[in-house]
Legacy VTK file of the C-alpha trace (Angstrom):
# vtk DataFile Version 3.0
C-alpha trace
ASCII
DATASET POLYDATA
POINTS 329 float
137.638 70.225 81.992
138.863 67.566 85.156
141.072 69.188 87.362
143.614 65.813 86.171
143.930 67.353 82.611
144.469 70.757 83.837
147.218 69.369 85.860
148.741 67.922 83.277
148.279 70.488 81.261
150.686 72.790 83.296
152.909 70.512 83.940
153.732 69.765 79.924
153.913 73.285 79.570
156.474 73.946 82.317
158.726 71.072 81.394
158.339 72.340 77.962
157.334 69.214 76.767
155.099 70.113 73.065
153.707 66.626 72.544
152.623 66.227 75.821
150.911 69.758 75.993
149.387 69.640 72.453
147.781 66.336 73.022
146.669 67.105 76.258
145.346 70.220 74.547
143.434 68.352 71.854
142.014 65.925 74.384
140.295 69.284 75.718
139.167 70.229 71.894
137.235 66.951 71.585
135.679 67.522 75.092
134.097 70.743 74.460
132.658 69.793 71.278
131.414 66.612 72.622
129.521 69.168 75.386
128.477 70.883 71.623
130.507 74.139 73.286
131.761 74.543 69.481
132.451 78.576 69.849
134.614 77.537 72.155
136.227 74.416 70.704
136.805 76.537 67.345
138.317 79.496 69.429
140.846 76.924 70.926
141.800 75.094 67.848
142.592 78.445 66.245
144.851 79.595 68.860
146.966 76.294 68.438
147.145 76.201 64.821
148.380 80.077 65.355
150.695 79.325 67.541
152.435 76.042 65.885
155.024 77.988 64.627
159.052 76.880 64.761
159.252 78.063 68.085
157.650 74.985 69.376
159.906 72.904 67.404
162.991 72.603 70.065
166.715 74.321 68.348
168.677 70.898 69.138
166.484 69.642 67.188
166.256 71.594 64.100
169.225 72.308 61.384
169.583 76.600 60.677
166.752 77.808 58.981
168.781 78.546 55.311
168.179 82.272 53.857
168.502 84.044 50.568
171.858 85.452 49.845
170.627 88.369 48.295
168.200 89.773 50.959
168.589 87.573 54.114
165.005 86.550 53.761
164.413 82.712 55.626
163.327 80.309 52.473
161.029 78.455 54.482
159.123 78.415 57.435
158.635 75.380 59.790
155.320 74.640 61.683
153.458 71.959 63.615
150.246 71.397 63.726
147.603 69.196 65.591
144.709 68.098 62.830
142.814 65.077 61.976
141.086 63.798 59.175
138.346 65.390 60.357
139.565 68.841 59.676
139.693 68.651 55.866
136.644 67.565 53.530
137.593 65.353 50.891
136.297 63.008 48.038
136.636 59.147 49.499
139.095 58.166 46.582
141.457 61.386 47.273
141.261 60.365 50.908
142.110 56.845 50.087
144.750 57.538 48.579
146.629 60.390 50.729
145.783 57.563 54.000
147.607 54.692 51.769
150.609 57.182 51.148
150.928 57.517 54.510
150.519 53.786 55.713
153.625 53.380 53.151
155.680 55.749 55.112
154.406 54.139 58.777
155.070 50.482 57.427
158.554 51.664 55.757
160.309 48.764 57.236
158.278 46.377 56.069
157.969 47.340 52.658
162.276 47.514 53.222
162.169 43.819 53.585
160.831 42.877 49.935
162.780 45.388 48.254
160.210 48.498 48.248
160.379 52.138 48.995
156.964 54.468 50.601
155.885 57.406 48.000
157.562 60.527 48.864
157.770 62.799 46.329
153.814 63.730 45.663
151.973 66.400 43.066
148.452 67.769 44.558
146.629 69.803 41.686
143.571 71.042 41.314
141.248 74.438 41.331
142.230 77.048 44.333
140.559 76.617 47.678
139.755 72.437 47.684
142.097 71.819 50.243
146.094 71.202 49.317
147.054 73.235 51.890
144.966 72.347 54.572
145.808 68.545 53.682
149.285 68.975 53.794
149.199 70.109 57.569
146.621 67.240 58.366
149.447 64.655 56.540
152.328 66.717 58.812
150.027 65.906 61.888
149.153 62.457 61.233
152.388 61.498 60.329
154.258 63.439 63.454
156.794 65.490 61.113
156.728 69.534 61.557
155.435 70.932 58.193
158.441 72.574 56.096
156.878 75.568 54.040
158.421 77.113 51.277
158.375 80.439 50.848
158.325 81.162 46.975
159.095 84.961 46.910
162.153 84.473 49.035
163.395 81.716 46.432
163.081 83.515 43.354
165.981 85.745 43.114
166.453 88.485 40.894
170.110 87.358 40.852
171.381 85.032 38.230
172.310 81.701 39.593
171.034 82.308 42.989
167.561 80.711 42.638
168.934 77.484 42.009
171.524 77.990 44.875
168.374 78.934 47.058
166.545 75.692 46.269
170.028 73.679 47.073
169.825 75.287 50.019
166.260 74.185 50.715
167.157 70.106 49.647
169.829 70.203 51.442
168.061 71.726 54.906
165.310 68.689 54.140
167.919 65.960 54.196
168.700 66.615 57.499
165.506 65.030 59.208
162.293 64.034 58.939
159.414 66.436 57.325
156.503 67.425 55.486
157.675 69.531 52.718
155.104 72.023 51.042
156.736 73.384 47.713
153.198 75.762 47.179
152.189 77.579 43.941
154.513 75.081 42.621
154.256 76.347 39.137
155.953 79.219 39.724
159.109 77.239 38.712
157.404 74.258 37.845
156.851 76.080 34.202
157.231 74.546 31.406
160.662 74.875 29.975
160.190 76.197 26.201
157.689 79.318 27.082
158.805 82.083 25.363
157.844 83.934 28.075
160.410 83.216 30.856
164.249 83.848 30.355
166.500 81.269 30.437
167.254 81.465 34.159
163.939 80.055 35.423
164.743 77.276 32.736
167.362 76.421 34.463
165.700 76.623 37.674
162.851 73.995 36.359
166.266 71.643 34.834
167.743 71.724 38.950
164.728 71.336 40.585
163.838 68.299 38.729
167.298 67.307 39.101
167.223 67.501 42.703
163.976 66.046 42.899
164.952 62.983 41.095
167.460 62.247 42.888
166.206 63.403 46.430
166.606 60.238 48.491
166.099 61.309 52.096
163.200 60.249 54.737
160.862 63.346 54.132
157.572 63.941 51.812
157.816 66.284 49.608
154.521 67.596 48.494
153.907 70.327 45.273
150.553 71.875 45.158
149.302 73.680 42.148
146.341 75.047 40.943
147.623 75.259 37.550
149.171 72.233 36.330
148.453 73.257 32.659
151.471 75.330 32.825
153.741 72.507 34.419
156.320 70.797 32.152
155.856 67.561 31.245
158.964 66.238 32.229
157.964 67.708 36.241
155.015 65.175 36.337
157.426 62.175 35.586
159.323 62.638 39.009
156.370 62.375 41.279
155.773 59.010 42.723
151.853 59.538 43.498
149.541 62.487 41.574
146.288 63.420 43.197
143.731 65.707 42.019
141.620 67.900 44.274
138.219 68.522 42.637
135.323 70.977 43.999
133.387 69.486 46.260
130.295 67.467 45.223
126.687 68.334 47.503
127.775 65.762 49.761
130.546 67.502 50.507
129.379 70.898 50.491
126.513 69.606 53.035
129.571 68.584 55.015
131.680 71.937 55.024
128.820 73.879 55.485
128.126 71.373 58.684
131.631 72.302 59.578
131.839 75.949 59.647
128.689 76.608 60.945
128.336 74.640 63.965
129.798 77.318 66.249
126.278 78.912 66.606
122.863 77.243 66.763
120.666 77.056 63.781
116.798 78.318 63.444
114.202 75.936 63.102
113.849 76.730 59.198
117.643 75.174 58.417
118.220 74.091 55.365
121.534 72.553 54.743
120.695 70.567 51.368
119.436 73.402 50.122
122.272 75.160 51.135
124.263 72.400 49.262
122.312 72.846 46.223
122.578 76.577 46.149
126.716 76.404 45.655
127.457 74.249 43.139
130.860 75.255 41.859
131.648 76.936 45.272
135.176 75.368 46.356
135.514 74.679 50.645
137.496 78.209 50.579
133.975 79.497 48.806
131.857 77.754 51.206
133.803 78.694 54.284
134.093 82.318 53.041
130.292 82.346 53.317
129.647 80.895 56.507
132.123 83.137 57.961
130.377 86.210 56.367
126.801 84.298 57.891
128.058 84.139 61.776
129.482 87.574 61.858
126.127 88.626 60.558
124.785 87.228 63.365
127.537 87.509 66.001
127.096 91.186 65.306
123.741 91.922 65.605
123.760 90.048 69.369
121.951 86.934 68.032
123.572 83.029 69.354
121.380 81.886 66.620
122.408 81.774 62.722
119.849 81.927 60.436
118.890 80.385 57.488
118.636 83.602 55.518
122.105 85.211 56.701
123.511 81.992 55.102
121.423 82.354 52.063
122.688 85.840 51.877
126.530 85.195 52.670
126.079 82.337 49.678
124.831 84.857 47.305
127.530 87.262 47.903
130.081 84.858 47.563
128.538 83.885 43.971
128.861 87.402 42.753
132.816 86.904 44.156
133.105 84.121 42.297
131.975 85.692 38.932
133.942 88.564 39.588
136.970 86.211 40.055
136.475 84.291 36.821
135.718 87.311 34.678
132.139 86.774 34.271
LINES 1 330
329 0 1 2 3 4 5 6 7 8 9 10 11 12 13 14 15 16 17 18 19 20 21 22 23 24 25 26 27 28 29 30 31 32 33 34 35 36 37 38 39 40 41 42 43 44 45 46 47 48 49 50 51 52 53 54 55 56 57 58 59 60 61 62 63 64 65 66 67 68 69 70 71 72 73 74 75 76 77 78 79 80 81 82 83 84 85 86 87 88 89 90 91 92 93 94 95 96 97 98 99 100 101 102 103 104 105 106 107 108 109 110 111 112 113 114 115 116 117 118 119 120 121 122 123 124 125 126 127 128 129 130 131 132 133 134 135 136 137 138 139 140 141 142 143 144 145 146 147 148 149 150 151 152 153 154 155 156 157 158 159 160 161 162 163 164 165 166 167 168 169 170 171 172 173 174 175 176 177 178 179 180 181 182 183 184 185 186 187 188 189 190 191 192 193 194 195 196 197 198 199 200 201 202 203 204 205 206 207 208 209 210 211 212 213 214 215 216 217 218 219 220 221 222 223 224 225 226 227 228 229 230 231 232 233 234 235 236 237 238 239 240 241 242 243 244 245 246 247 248 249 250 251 252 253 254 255 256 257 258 259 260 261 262 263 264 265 266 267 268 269 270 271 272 273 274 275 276 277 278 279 280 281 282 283 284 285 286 287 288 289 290 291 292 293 294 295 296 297 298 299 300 301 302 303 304 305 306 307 308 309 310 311 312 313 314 315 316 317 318 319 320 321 322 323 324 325 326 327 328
């Protein structure tokens, strides 16, 4: 690191100035992995997506965080973080299509002028672990808005009438400025309306939400996430502008995210990353970085700054029987 940046560096921190700091801070990142120090790189990166929390958010800026009657619980959290595009692994037309949904909302005043509005109110589905998280944070990056994160058990009240007060609460919070808004697990009141199983208050729940949805007209995106969208009501799917489906990565991809998450250590001479690739099918990138994970502790731990081929293979196989275990088989 020049002695310019770590300058700089101080000086954003002491005049409390995030932007400033956290780019600086990234610039740093990208310089240590270009000198391949990735240990390092990864260790850094972690600390700043631990520490993007509200607090870095300044108070003038941000509206009262609103809470559940009931138990005083906050319904949402707010974050910012600093990712790319680099930091998630996607398929090229999923990409496509979150990048276009985001040009919409840069070029908003252009699209103004002939009579158009950006997509803002988007449904990610798909199976656990391929990324709808992790994507949401990389939108709230690119984009510049803090990530707004709501917090589902605080929500869902055991008092009648108060869920739907909660999620007024939560629109109403939204309207006030300019965010990324993760509704996740969405199908916890996303259900369809005529199961048998739910009493009529979370009916009524999946009636407001849709209701407020529908008519939300503010400047932030709202993104749902699912992994279950069998159990959505129709009538939820017709308010989303823009539905995208996150599928389990193909062996490109996998060759990618094992790539990724392993190139904090050296590899032996024997690597085999297609192979690798081939050995996972159906892993998702949770799967895959589950097992690298498992691969460089193996080797972090027995005093080795080399990871092997066969700690891999072994973390892989481990995660397969995790993966059976998880689907019943």
């Amino acid at each position: 690191m020049n002695s310019e940046k770590l300058i700089n560096l101080f000086e954003a921190f002491m005049k409390k100035d995030d932007d400033a700091f956290y780019s600086i801070a990234q610039e740093i990142i990208k310089e240590e992995e270009r000198k391949k120090h990735h240990l390092l790189a990864a260790q850094l990166k972690r600390i700043l997506a631990e520490n993007s929390i509200s607090s870095n958010i300044p108070p003038r800026h941000m509206p009262p965080i609103p809470r559940d009657n009931e138990k005083g619980f906050k319904l949402l959290e707010v974050k910012k973080f600093f990712l790319s595009w680099d930091d998630v692994v996607l398929s090229k037309e999923t990409e496509e299509t979150l990048k276009q949904i985001i040009r919409e909302l840069e070029k908003e005043d252009i699209l103004a002028t002939y009579g158009l509005r950006p997509k803002r109110k988007i449904l990610f589905y798909g199976p656990p672990g391929t990324g709808k998280t992790l994507t949401a944070k990389v939108m709230s990056s690119v984009i510049g808005y803090p990530l707004v994160f709501v917090r589902f058990e605080s929500v869902i009240s055991s008092y009648l009438g108060e869920t739907a007060s909660n999620l007024r609460k939560i629109f109403d919070f939204i309207e006030k400025g300019k965010w990324v808004v993760l509704f996740d697990e969405f199908d916890i009141i996303g259900k369809q309306r005529d199961d048998p199983t739910e009493h009529g208050e979370i009916k009524r729940v999946v009636n407001n939400f849709m209701l407020m949805l529908e008519n939300y007209e503010g400047d932030s995106l709202i993104i749902a996430a699912t992994n279950h969208p069998h159990i959505l009501d129709i009538g939820v799917w017709r308010r989303f502008d823009e539905i995208v489906y996150f599928d389990l990565p193909d062996k490109k991809r996998r060759k990618k995210l094992f790539e990724k998450y392993l190139k904090v250590l050296k590899k032996d001479k024997k690597f085999d990353i297609t192979k690798l690739a081939e050995q996972s099918m159906g892993f998702s990138g949770a799967d895959i970085e589950q097992a690298c994970i498992d691969a460089l502790k193996m080797a972090i731990l027995n005093d080795r700054a080399v990871v092997s081929f066969d700690d891999v293979k072994k973390a892989v196989h481990k995660q397969k029987k995790k993966i059976k275990a998880r689907k019943g088989n």
